[in-house]
C-alpha positions as CSV (number, residue, x, y, z in Angstrom):
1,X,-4.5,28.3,-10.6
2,X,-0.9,27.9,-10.2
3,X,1.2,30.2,-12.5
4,X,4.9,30.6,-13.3
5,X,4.6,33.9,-15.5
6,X,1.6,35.9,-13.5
7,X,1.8,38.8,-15.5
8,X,0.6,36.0,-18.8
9,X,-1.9,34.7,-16.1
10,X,-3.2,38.1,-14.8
11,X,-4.1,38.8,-18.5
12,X,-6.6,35.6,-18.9
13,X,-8.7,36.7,-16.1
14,X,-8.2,33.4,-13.9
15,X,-10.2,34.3,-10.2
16,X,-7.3,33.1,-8.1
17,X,-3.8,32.6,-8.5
18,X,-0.6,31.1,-6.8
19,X,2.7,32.2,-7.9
20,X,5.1,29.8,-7.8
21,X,9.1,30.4,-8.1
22,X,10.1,27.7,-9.7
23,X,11.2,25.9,-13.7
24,X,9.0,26.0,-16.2
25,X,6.9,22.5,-16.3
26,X,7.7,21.8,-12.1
27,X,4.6,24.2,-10.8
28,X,4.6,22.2,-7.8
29,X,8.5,22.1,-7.2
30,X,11.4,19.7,-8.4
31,X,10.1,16.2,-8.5
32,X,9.9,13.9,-5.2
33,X,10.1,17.2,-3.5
34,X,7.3,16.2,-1.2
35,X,7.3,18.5,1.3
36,X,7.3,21.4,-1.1
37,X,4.8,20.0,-3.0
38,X,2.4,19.6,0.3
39,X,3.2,23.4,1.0
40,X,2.2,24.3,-2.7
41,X,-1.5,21.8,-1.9
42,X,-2.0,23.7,1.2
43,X,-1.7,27.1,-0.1
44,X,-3.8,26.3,-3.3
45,X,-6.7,25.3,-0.2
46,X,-6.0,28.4,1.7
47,X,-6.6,30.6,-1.5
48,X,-9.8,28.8,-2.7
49,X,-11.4,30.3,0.7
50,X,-10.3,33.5,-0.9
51,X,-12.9,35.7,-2.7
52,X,-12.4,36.0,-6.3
53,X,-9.3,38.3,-7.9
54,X,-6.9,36.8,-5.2
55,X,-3.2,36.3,-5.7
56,X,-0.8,34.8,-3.6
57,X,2.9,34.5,-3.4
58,X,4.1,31.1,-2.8
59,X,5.9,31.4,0.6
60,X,8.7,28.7,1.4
């Protein structure tokens, strides 16, 4: 899952999260950002090989 408030997320018991820095309703960056939002794809793929309870920081 990709969260903007992970404290709210942490709370609902989600097995995997991505935190994300940016606006509220842009999880995946500003729009036509493609590059960012690749980045955001990739590390969503790299944390679903991750065993459950894993949270990662989006890194730029």
């Amino acid at each position: 899952m990709i969260t903007l408030l992970p404290d709210v997320t942490e709370k609902t018991g989600v097995p995997r999260t991505l935190h994300v820095p940016f606006k509220l309703g842009r999880p995946c960056g500003e729009p036509f950002d493609f590059g960012t939002r690749k980045k955001v794809v990739h590390q969503l793929l790299e944390l679903a090989e991750k065993p459950a309870g894993s949270r990662l920081e989006y890194k730029n």
